[in-house]
C-alpha positions in Angstrom: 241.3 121.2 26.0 238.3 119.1 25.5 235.6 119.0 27.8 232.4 116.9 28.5 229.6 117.4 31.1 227.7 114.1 32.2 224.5 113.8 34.5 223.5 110.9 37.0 220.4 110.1 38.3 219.4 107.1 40.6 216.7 105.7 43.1 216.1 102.5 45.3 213.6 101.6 47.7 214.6 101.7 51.1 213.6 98.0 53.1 213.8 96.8 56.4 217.0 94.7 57.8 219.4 94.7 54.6 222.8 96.7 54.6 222.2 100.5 53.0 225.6 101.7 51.2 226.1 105.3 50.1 229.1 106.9 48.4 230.9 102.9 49.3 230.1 103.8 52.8 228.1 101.7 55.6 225.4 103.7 56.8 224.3 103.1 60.1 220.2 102.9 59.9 217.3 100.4 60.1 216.3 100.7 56.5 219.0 100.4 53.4 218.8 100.2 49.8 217.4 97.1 47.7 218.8 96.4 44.7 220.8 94.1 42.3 224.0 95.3 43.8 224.5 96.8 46.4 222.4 99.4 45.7 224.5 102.5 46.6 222.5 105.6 44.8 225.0 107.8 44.9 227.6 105.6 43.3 225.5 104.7 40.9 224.4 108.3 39.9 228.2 109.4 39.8 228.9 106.3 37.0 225.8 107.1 35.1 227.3 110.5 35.0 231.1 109.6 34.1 229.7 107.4 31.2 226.9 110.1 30.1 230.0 112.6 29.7 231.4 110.3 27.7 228.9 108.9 25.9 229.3 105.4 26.8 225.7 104.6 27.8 224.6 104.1 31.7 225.4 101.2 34.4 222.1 98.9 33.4 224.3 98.7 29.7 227.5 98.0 31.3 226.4 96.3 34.7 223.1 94.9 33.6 220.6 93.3 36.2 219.8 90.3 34.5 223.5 89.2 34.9 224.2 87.1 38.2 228.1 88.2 37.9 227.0 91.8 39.4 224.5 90.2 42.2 225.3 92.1 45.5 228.5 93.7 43.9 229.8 96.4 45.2 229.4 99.9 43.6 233.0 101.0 44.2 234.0 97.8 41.9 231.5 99.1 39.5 233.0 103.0 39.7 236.3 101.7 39.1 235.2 100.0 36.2 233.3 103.1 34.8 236.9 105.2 35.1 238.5 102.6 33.2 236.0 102.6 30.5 236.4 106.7 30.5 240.5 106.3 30.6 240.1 104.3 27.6 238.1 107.0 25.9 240.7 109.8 26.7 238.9 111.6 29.6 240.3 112.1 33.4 237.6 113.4 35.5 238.1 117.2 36.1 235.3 117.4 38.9 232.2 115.7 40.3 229.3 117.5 42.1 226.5 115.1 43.8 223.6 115.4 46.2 221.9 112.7 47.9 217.6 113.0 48.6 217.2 111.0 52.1 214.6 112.0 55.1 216.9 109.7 57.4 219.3 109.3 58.9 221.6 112.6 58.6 224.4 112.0 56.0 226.5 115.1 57.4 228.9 112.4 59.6 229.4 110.3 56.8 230.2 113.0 54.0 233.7 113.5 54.3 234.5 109.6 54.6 232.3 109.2 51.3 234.4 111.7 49.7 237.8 110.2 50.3 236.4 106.5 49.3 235.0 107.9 45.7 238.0 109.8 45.4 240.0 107.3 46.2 238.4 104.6 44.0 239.0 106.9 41.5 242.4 108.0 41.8 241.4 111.6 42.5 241.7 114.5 44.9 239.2 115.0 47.6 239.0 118.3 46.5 237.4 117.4 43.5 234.3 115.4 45.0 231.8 117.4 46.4 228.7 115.4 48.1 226.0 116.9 49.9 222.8 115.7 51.3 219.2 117.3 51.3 215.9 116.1 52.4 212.7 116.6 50.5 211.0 118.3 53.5 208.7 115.3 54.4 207.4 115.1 50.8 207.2 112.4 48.5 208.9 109.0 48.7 212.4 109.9 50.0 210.2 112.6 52.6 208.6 109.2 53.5 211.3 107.3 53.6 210.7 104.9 51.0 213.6 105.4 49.1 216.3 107.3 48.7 217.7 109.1 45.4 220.6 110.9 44.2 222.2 112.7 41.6 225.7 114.1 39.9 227.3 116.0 37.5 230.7 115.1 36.5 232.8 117.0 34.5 235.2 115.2 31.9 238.4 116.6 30.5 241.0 115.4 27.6 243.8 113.6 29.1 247.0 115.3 28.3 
């Protein structure tokens, strides 16, 4: 059986007033992301990661910025779209690992409702999303809640 090992990495800037999205989740909070889309970090980094394995290029390629089509879109349309594009290359996703960087709010509520929507999305088990949240202690720009960041591994396997 073939394998392939992706990583995803993301970042926004956390602003006053606008919505803030994580794992195709509403967060409750004063702050949320800004971005093109919707700016969900942790989406995001998960499809970097599923078209890294697969060696497909990253979101801005697929889902770039300068077109208005993807203008507040939401990242679960975009995931879906990234498992498509791996489908078509032969690859089911064995397992994906993520952790999201945020000072506040606490994530812990929200975690297993993020893992059924990604799952979900994906045609997947729970069981094989894992999200967990950190903070950075008070340091740099998620510690001072400027932004927020995230990042996955996904694991890729052959379709039978």
């Amino acid at each position: 059986m073939s394998f392939r090992i992706g990583f995803g990495y993301d970042v926004h800037r956390l602003e006053e007033g606008i919505p803030f999205w994580l794992g195709g989740i509403e967060i409750l909070h004063h702050k949320g992301a800004l971005g093109h889309s919707d700016a969900d970090v942790l989406t995001h980094a998960i499809c970097d990661a599923m078209l890294g394995a697969a060696a497909l290029g990253d979101i801005g390629t697929h889902f770039p910025d300068t077109d208005k089509s993807y203008k507040g879109i939401s990242s679960m349309v975009l995931l879906q779209k990234c498992m498509e594009l791996i489908r078509s290359e032969g690859y089911e996703i064995g397992n994906i690992d993520s952790t999201i960087c945020l000072q506040t709010p606490k994530i812990m509520p929200y975690i297993k409702q993020m893992r059924e929507q990604i799952a979900g999305q994906l045609g997947i088990k729970d069981s094989q999303v894992s999200v967990k949240a950190t903070t950075e202690e008070g340091l740099g720009f998620t510690g001072k809640e400027e932004g927020v960041s995230a990042s996955a591994v996904v694991l890729l396997k052959a379709s039978p």
